[in-house]
ZATORKOL-241238 format. One record per residue (C-alpha): x, y, z. Coordinates in nm, 2 decimals, decimal comma. Layout:
% residues N
+--------+--------+--------+
|      x |      y |      z |
+--------+--------+--------+
|      X |      Y |      Z |
...
+--------+--------+--------+
***
This chain:
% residues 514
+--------+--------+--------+
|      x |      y |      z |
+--------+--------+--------+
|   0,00 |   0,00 |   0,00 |
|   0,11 |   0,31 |  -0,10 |
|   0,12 |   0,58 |   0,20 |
|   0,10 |   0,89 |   0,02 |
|  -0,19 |   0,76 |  -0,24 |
|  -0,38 |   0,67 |   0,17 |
|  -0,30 |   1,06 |   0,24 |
|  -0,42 |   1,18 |  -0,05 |
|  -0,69 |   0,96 |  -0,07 |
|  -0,81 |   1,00 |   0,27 |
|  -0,72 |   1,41 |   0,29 |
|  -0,92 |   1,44 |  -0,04 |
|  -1,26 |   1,28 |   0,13 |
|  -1,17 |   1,52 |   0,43 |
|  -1,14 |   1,81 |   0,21 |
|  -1,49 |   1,78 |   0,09 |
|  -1,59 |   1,73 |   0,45 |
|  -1,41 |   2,05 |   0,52 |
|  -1,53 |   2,22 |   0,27 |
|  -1,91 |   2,17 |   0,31 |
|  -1,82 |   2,25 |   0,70 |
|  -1,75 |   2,61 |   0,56 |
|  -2,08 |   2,58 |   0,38 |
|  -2,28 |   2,51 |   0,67 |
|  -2,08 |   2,75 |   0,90 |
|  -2,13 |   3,04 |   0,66 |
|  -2,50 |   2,95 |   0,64 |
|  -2,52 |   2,96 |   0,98 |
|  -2,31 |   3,24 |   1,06 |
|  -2,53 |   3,43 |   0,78 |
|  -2,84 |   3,30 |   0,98 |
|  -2,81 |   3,36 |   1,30 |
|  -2,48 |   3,56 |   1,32 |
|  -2,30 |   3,56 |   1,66 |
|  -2,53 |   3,60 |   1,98 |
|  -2,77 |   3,41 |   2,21 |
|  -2,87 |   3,11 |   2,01 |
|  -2,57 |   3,04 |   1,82 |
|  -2,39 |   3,05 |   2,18 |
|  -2,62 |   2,82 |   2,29 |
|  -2,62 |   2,61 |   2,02 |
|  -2,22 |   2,56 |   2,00 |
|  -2,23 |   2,47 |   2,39 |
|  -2,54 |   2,20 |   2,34 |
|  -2,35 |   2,06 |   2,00 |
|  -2,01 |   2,14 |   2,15 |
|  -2,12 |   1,86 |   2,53 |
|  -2,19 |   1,57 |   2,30 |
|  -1,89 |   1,60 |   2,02 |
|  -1,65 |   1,61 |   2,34 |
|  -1,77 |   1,30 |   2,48 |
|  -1,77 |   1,15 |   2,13 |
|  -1,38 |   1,22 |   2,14 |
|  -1,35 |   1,05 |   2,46 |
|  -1,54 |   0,77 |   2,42 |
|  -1,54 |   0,74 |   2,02 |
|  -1,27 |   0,91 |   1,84 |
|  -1,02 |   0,96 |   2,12 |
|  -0,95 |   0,65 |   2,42 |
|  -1,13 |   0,37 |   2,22 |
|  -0,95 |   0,40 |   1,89 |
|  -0,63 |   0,44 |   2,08 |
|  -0,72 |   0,12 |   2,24 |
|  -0,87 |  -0,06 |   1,99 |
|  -0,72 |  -0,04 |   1,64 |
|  -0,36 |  -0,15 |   1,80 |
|  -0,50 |  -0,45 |   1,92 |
|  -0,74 |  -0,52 |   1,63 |
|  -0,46 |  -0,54 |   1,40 |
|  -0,31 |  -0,78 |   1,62 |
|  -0,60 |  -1,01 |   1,57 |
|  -0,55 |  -0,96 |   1,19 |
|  -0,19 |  -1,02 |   1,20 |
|  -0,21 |  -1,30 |   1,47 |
|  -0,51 |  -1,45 |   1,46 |
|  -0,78 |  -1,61 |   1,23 |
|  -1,08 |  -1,42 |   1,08 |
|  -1,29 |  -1,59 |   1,36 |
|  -1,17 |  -1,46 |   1,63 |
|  -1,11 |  -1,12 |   1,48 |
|  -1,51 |  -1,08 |   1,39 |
|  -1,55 |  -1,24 |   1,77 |
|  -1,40 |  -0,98 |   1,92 |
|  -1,56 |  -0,69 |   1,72 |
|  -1,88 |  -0,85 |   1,82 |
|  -1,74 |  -0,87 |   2,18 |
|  -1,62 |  -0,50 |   2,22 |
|  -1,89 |  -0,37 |   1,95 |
|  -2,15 |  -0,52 |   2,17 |
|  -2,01 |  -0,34 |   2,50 |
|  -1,97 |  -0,04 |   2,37 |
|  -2,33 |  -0,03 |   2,28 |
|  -2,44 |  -0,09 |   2,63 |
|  -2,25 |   0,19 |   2,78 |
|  -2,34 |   0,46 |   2,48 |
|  -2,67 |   0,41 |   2,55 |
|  -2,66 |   0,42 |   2,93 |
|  -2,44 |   0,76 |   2,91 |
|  -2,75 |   0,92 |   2,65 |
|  -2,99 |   0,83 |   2,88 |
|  -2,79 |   1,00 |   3,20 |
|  -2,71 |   1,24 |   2,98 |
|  -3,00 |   1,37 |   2,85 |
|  -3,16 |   1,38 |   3,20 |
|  -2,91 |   1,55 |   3,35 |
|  -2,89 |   1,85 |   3,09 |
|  -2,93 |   2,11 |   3,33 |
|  -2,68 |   1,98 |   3,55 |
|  -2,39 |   1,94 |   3,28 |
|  -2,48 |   2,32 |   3,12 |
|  -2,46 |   2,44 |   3,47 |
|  -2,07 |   2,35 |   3,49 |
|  -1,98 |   2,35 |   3,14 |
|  -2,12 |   2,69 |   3,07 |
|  -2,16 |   2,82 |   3,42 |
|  -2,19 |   3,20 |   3,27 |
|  -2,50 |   3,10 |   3,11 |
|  -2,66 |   3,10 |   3,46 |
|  -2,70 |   3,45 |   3,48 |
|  -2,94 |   3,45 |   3,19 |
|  -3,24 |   3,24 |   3,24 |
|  -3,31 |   3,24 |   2,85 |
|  -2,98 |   3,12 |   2,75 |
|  -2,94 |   2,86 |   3,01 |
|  -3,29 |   2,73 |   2,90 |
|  -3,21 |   2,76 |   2,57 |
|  -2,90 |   2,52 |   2,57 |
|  -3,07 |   2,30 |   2,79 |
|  -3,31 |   2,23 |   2,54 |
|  -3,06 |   2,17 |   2,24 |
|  -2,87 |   1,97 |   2,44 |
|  -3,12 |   1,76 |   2,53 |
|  -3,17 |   1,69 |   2,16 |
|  -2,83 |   1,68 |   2,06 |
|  -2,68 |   1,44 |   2,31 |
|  -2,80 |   1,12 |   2,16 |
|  -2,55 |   1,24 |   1,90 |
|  -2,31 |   1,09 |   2,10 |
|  -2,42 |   0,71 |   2,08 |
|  -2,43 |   0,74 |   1,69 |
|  -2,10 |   0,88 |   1,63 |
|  -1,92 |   0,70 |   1,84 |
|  -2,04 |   0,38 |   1,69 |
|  -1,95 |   0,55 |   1,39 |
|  -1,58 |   0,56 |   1,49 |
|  -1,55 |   0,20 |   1,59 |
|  -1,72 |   0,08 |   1,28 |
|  -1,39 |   0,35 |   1,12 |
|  -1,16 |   0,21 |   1,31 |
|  -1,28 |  -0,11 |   1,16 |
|  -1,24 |  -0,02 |   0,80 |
|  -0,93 |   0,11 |   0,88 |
|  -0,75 |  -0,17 |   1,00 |
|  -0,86 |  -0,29 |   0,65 |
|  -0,76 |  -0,02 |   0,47 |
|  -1,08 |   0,07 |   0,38 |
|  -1,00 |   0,44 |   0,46 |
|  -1,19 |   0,61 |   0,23 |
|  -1,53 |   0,52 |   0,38 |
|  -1,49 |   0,65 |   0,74 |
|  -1,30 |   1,02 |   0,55 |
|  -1,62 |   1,05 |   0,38 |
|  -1,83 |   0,96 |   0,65 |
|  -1,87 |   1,33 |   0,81 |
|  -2,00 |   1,50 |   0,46 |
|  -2,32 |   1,36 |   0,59 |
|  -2,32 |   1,55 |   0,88 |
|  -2,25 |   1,85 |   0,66 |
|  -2,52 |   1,80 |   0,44 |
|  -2,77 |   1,72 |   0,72 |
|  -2,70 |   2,10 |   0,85 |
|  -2,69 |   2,23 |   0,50 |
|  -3,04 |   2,07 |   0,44 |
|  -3,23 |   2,20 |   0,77 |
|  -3,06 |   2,57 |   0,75 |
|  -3,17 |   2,61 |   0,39 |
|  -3,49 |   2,43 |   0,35 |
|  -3,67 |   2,39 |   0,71 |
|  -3,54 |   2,67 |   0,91 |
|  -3,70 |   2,95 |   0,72 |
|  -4,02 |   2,76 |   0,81 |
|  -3,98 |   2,77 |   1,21 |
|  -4,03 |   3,06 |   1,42 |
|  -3,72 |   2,98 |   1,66 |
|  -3,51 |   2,82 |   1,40 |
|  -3,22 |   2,71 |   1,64 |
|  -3,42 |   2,39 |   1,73 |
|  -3,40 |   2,27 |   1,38 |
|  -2,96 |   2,31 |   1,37 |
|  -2,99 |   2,09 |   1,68 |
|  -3,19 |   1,81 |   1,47 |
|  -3,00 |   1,80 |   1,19 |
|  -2,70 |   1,72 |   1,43 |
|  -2,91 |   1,41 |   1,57 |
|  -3,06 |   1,30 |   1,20 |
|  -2,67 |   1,34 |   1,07 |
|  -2,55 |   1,09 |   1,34 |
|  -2,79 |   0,85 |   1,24 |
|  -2,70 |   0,86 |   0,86 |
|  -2,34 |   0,87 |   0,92 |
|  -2,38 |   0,52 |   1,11 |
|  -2,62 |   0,37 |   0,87 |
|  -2,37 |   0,48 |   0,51 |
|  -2,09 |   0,26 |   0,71 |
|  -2,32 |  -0,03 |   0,78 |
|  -2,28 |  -0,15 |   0,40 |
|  -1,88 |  -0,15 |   0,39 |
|  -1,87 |  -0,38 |   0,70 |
|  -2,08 |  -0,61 |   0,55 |
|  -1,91 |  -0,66 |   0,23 |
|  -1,57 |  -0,71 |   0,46 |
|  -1,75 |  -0,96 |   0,64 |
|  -1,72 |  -0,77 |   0,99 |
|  -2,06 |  -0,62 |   1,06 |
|  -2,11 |  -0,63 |   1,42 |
|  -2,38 |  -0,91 |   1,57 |
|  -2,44 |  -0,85 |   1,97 |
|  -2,26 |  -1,08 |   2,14 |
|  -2,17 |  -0,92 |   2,51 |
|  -1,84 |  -1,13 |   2,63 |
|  -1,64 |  -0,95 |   2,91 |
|  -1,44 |  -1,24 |   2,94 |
|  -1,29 |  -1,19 |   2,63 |
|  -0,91 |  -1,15 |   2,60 |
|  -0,91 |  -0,86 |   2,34 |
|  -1,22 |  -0,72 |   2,52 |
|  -0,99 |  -0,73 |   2,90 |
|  -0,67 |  -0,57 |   2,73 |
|  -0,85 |  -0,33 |   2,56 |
|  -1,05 |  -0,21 |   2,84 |
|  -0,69 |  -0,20 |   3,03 |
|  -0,56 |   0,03 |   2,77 |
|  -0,87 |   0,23 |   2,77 |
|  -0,86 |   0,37 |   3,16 |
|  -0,56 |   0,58 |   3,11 |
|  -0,66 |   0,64 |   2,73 |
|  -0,99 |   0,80 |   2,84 |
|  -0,83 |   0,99 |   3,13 |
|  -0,53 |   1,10 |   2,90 |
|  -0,82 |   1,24 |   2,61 |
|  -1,03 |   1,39 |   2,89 |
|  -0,72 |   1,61 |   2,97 |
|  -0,70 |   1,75 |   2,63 |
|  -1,09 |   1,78 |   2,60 |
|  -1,09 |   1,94 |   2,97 |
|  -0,86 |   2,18 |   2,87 |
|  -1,13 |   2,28 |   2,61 |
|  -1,43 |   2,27 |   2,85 |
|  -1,25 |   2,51 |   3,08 |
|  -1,20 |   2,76 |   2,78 |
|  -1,54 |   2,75 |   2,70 |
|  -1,61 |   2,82 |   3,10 |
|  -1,37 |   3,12 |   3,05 |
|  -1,56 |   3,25 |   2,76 |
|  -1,91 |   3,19 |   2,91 |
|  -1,82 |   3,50 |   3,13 |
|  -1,68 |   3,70 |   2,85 |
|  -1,91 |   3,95 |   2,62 |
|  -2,21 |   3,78 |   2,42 |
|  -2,00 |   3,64 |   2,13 |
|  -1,69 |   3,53 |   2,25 |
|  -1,83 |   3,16 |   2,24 |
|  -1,93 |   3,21 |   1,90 |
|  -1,64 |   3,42 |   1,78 |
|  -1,35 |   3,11 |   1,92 |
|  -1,63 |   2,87 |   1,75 |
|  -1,55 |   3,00 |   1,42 |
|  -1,18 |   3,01 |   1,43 |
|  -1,15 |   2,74 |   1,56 |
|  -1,37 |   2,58 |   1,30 |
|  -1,10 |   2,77 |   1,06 |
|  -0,83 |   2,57 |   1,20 |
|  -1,01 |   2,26 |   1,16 |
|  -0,95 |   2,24 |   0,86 |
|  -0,62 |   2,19 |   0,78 |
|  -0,60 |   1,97 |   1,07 |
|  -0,86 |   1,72 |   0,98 |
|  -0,70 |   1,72 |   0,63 |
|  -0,40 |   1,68 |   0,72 |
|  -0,38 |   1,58 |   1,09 |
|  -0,66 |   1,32 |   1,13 |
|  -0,54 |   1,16 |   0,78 |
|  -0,20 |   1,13 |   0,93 |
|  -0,33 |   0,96 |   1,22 |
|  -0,57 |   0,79 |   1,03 |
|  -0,33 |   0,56 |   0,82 |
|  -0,01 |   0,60 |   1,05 |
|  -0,16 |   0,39 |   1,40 |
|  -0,26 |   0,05 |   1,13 |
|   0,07 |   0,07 |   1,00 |
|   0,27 |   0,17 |   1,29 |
|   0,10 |  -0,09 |   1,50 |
|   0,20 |  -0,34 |   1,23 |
|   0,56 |  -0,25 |   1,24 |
|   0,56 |  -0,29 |   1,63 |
|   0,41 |  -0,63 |   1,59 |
|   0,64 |  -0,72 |   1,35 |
|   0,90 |  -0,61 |   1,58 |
|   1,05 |  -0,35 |   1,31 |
|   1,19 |  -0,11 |   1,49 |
|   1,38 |   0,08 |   1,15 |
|   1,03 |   0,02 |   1,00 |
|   0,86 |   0,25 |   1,27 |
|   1,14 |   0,51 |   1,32 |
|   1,11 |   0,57 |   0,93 |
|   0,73 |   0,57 |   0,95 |
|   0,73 |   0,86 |   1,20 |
|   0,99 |   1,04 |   1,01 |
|   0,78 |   1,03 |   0,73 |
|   0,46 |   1,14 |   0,95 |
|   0,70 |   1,46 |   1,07 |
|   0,82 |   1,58 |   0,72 |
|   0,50 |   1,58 |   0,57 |
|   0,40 |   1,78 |   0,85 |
|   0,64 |   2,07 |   0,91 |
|   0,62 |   2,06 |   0,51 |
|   0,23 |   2,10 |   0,49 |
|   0,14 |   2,27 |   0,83 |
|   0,42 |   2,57 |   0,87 |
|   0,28 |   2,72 |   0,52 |
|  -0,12 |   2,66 |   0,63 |
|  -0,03 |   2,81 |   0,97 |
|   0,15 |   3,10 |   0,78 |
|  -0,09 |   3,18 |   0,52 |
|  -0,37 |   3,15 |   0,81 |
|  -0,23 |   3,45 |   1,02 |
|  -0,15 |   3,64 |   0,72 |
|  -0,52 |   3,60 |   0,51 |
|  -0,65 |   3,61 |   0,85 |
|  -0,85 |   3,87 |   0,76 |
|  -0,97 |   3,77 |   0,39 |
|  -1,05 |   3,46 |   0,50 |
|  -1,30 |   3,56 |   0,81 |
|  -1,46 |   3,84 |   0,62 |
|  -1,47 |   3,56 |   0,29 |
|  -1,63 |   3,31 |   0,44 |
|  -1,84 |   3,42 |   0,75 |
|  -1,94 |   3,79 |   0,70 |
|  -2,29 |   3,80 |   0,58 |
|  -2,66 |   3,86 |   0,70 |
|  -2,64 |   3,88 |   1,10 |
|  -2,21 |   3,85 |   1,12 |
|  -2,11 |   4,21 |   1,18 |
|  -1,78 |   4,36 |   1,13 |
|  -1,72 |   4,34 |   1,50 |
|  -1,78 |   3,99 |   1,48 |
|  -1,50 |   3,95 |   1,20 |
|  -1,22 |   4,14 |   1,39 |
|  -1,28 |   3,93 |   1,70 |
|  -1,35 |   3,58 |   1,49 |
|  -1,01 |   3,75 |   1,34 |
|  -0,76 |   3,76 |   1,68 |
|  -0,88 |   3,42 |   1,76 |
|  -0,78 |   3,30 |   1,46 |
|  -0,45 |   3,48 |   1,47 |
|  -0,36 |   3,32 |   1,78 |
|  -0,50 |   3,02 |   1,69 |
|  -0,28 |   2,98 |   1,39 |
|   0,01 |   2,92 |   1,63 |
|  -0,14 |   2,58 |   1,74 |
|  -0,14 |   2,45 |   1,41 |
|   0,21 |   2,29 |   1,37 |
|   0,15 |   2,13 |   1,73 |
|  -0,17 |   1,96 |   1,68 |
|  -0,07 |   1,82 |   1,36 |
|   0,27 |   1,72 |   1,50 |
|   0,06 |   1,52 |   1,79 |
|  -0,15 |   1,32 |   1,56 |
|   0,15 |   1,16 |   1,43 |
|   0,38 |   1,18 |   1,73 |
|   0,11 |   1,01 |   1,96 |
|   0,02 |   0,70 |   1,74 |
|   0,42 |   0,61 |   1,82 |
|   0,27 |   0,55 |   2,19 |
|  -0,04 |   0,37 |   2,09 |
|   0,06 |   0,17 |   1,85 |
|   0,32 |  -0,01 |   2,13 |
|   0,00 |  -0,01 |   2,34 |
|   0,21 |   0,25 |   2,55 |
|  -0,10 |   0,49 |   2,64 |
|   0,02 |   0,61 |   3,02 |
|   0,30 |   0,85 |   2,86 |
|   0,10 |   1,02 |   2,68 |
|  -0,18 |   1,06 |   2,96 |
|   0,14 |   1,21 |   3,20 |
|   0,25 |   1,44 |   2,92 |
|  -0,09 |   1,58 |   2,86 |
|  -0,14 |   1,63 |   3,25 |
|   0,13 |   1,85 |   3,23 |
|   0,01 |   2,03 |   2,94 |
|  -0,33 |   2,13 |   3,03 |
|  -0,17 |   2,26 |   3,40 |
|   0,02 |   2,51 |   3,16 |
|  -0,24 |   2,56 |   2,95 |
|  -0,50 |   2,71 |   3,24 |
|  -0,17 |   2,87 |   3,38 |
|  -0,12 |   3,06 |   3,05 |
|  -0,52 |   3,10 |   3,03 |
|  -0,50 |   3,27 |   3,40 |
|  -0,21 |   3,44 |   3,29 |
|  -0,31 |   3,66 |   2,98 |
|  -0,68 |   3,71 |   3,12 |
|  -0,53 |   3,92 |   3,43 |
|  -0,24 |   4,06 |   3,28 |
|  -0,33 |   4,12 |   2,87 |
|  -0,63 |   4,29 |   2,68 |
|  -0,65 |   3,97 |   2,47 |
|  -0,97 |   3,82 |   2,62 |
|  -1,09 |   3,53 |   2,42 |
|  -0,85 |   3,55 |   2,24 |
|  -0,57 |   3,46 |   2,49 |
|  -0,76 |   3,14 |   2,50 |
|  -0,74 |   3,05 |   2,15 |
|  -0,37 |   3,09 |   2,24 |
|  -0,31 |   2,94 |   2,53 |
|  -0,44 |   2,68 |   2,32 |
|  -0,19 |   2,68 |   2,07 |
|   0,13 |   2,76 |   2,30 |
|  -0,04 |   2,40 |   2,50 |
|  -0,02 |   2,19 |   2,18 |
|   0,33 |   2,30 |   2,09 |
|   0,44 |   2,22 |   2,41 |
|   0,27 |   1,92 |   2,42 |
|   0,42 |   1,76 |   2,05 |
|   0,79 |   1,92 |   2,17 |
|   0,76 |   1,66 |   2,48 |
|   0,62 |   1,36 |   2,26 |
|   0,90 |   1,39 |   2,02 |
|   1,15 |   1,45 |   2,29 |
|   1,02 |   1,11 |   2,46 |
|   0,98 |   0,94 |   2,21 |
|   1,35 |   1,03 |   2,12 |
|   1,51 |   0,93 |   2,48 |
|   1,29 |   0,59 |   2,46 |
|   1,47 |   0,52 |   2,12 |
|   1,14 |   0,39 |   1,95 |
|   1,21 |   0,72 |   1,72 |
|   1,60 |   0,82 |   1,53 |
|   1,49 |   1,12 |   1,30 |
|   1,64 |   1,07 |   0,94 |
|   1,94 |   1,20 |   0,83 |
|   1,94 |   1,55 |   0,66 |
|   1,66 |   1,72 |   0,90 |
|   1,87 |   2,07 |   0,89 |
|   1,90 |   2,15 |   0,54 |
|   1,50 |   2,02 |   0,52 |
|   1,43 |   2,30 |   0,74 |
|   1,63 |   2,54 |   0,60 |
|   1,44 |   2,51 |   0,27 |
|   1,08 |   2,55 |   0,44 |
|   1,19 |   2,85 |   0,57 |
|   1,28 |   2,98 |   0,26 |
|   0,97 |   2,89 |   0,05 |
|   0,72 |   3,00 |   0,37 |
|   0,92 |   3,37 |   0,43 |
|   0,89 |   3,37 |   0,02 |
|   0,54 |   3,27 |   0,04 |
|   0,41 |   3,49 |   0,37 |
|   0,58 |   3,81 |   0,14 |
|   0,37 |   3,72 |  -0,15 |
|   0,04 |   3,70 |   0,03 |
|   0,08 |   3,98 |   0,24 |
|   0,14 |   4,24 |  -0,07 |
|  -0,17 |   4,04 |  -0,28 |
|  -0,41 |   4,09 |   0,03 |
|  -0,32 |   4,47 |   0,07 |
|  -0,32 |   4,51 |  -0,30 |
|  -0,71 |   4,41 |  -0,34 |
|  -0,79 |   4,66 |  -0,10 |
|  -1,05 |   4,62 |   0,20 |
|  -1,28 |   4,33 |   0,19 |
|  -1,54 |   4,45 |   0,43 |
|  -1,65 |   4,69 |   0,13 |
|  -1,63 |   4,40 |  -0,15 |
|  -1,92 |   4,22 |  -0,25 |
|  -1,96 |   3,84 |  -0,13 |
|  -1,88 |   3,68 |  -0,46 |
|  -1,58 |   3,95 |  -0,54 |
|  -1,46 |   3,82 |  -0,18 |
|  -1,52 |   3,49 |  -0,27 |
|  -1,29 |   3,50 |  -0,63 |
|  -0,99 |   3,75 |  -0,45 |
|  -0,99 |   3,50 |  -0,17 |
|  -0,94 |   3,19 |  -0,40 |
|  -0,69 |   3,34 |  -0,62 |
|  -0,49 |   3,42 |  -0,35 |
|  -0,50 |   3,10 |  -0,18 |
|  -0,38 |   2,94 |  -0,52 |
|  -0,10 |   3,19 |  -0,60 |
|   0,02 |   3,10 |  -0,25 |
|   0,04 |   2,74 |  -0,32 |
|   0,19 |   2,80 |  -0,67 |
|   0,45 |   3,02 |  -0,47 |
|   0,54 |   2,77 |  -0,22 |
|   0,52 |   2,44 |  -0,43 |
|   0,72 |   2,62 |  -0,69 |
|   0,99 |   2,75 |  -0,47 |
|   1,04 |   2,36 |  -0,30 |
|   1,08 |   2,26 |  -0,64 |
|   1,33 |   2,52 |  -0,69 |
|   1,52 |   2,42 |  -0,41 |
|   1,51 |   2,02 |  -0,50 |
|   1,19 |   1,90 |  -0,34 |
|   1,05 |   1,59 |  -0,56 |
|   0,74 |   1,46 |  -0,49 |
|   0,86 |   1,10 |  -0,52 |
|   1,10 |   1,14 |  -0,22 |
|   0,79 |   1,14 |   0,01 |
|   0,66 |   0,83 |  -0,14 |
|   0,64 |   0,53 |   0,09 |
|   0,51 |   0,21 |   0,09 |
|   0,34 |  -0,08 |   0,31 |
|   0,21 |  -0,42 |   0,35 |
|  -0,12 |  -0,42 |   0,41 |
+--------+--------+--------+
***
C-alpha cells in the first residue's frame, strides 16, 4: 500500500468534509450571526462532540485499532469478527446508558460546562433544550468511529473520511430548506446534528458487510481482546479527557466573557479545523494500522522511518497553512463568515482568535502523528502524564493573559496553541530518549528550505491581500474569487519554490504491506 496515495486519498474525502463545514458555518453564521442562540447552540452541540472524542474518536480508537490489527496479523478471521462482536456489543451498552444520564441531566452538565449562562435564564434554557436533543448524537458517532476504526484496520480508509460530509449536508439541508419555516429556528440546527448521526452510522453499515465484519451482539467480558482493551482504555480516556478538559475550561472562561466570545473562538476554531482534519486526522488515520503493524512485526527501522515520514510531511504541509492562516486572517473571516447577521465586530474578534489560533497549528498536527508512536506499542500512560502536564500550563497561560493582557478570548485561542506546541515538543522528545524514534538524516538542510519557501510565500500574500484593497467593502462573490486566487498563487508560490530548491514529490513516497 502506498502511504501517500492513503493521504491523499483520505485528505481528499476530508477536504470535501471540510469544505461543506464552511458551507454550513457560513449558512449559519449568515443566519443567525454571533449571539444568544448560536452561543447556545455551540455549547449543546459542543457537550456531545467532546464525549464522542473520549469515548469514540479519542481512548477507544487508541485502544482498539492496535490490538485489532493484532487479531489480523495474529489470529484467524474468527476470532477477529469475535472480538468486534465482543467490544462492539459493550460499547453499545454503555453509549446508551451515558445518553440516557445524559440527557436527563442537561441542566446539571450546562450548569458547569457553561456556568456564565446562569446568569441568563433564557440562555441557560435555551442550551438545555438543544442539548437535550443533541446528546444522543453521541451514541451514533461513536459507533460511527469504531465501525472507522474497523475499515481502517482494512484499509478501507476512504469510507470513514467521507463519513462526516453527511453530517454536513444534514445541517446544509435544515438551515436552507426547514429553518426558514420555524419561528425559533435554532431547534432545527440541533436536529439535523441528531438525523446526521444516524445517517453517518447507517452509510458505514454497507462497507462492513461486504468485509464480512458487521457487528452481531454478542456481550463477552471475558474476552481476552475485550480485557486488554478495556486495560488500555482507563488511562486512554483519562489522557483524552485532559485535552478535552482543557477545552471545557475555555469554553467556562468565555461563558463569562461578552455575548459572542463563544461564538467568535467557535468559528476560528472551526477555521483551524480544517487543515487539521485534512492533514492531521489523515495522518493519524493511516499512521496507527501501519505503525501498530511495524511494532508487531517487531521493526523497529520500520517504525522510526514511519514517523519520520509522519513529521516531514507535516512541518512541510502545516508551517505554510499556519502562515498563510495568520496572514489571510482577515480575507478569510470576512470571505467566508461575513454575511446577514455577522457584523464587522464579529470578523475582527473571529479575526484575533484566529491569529492566535494559527500558532497551534504545527503542534496539533505534530501530535497526531507523534502520539500513534505511543499507541501503536499499546504505550497509552505516557501520553496521559505528558498531557497532564500540558493542560496545568495551558489554564496557567489562560489565568495568565486574562489578568495581565487585553486579549480576552483570544488569549484562549492561544493558550491553546502555545499548550499543543508544548505538548508535541515533549512527545517527540520522549519518544527520542525511549529510542522507539531516530529522526532521518538531513533534517537541517529540510528546514532550511521551508523556511525559505514559507518567508517567500508569507511576502507574497501579504502584498496580494493589501493590493485588493479592503474586503469589508467587497461584494460576497468578489470576496469569494480575491480570496481563492490568493490561496492558489500562494500554493503555486510555495510548491514552486520547494521545487526550486530540490523537493520531488517521489521522495515522500512510501510504501506498506497491508
Amino acid at each position: 500500500m502506498n502511504l501517500l496515495k492513503a493521504l491523499a486519498t483520505v485528505g481528499g474525502m476530508t477536504f470535501i468534509s471540510r469544505l461543506l463545514g464552511f458551507v454550513r458555518d457560513t449558512l449559519i453564521a449568515r443566519i443567525f450571526g454571533a449571539g444568544m442562540a448560536t452561543d447556545a447552540f455551540f455549547v449543546a452541540f459542543k457537550i456531545p462532540n467532546l464525549l464522542r472524542r473520549i469515548s469514540g474518536e479519542g481512548a477507544f480508537s487508541q485502544a482498539f485499532v492496535p490490538i485489532l490489527s493484532e487479531y489480523r496479523k495474529q489470529r484467524t478471521p474468527e476470532a477477529t469478527r469475535a472480538l468486534i462482536n465482543h467490544v462492539a456489543s459493550l460499547l453499545g451498552l454503555f453509549l446508551v446508558g451515558i445518553t440516557i444520564v445524559g440527557m436527563l441531566a442537561a441542566p446539571l452538565i450546562v450548569r458547569l460546562t457553561s456556568p456564565g449562562f446562569v446568569s441568563d435564564p433564557a440562555k441557560f434554557a435555551l442550551t438545555t433544550e438543544l442539548l437535550r436533543i443533541t446528546f444522543p448524537y453521541i451514541l451514533f458517532i461513536s459507533l460511527v468511529s469504531m465501525a472507522g476504526g474497523v475499515l481502517n484496520a482494512y484499509s478501507k480508509f476512504q469510507v470513514p473520511a467521507f463519513t462526516p460530509v453527511w453530517l454536513n449536508l444534514s445541517f446544509i439541508t435544515a438551515a436552507v430548506f426547514i429553518a426558514p419555516h420555524f419561528h425559533n429556528s435554532v431547534y432545527v440546527l440541533a436536529w439535523a446534528v441528531f438525523v446526521g448521526g444516524i445517517i453517518q452510522l447507517l452509510y458505514q453499515l454497507p462497507y462492513l458487510q461486504q468485509i464480512g465484519m458487521l457487528p452481531r451482539y454478542e456481550l463477552n467480558l471475558q474476552d481476552e481482546g475485550v480485557r486488554r482493551i478495556l486495560k488500555l482504555m482507563g488511562p486512554a480516556i483519562f489522557g483524552v479527557s485532559v485535552a478535552q478538559i482543557s477545552i471545557v475550561l475555555n469554553n467556562i472562561f468565555a461563558s463569562f466573557m461578552p455575548t459572542g466570545s463563544v461564538s467568535w473562538l467557535y468559528y476560528a476554531d472551526r477555521l483551524m479545523e480544517f487543515p487539521t482534519g485534512v492533514l492531521g486526522a489523515a495522518l493519524g488515520t493511516i499512521l496507527l494500522p501501519s505503525l501498530s503493524k511495524a511494532h508487531v512485526d517487531k521493526s523497529s527501522a520500520e517504525f522510526s522511518q514511519l514517523l519520520d515520514w509522519g513529521l516531514r510531511l507535516t512541518f512541510m504541509l502545516a508551517i505554510p497553512a499556519a502562515v498563510a492562516m495568520a496572514v489571510l486572517s482577515k480575507p478569510l473571516v470576512a470571505s467566508l463568515f461575513y454575511y446577514g447577521k455577522f457584523t464587522p465586530v464579529d470578523v475582527a474578534q473571529t479575526e484575533r482568535a484566529l491569529i492566535a489560533y494559527s500558532l497551534s497549528l504545527l503542534g496539533l498536527i505534530m501530535v497526531k502523528v507523534l502520539a500513534p508512536g505511543f499507541y501503536a506499542r499499546q504505550n497509552v500512560k505516557t501520553p496521559v502524564k505528558i498531557a497532564i502536564f500540558t493542560l496545568v500550563m495551558t489554564q496557567v497561560m489562560n489565568v495568565g493573559f486574562l489578568l495581565f493582557t487585553q486579549l480576552q478570548h483570544a488569549g484562549l485561542a492561544l493558550a491553546v496553541g502555545l499548550g499543543a506546541c508544548l505538548n508535541a515538543t515533549l512527545l517527540w522528545v520522549t519518544l527520542q530518549k525511549t529510542g522507539a524514534f531516530q529522526p532521518q538524516p538531513g533534517w537541517t538542510a529540510f528546514l532550511a528550505k521551508l523556511l525559505v519557501a514559507v518567508t517567500v510565500m508569507a511576502i507574497v500574500l501579504h502584498q496580494v491581500a493589501i493590493a485588493f484593497g479592503e474586503w469589508l467593502a467587497m461584494s460576497p462573490l468578489t470576496r469569494i474569487y480575491h480570496l481563492v486566487a490568493i490561496v492558489l498563487l500562494g500554493m503555486f508560490v510555495y510548491f514552486a519554490m520547494l521545487g526550486l530548491l530540490g523537493f520531488k514529490p517521489k521522495d515522500f513516497s512510501r510504501r506498506v504491506q497491508r
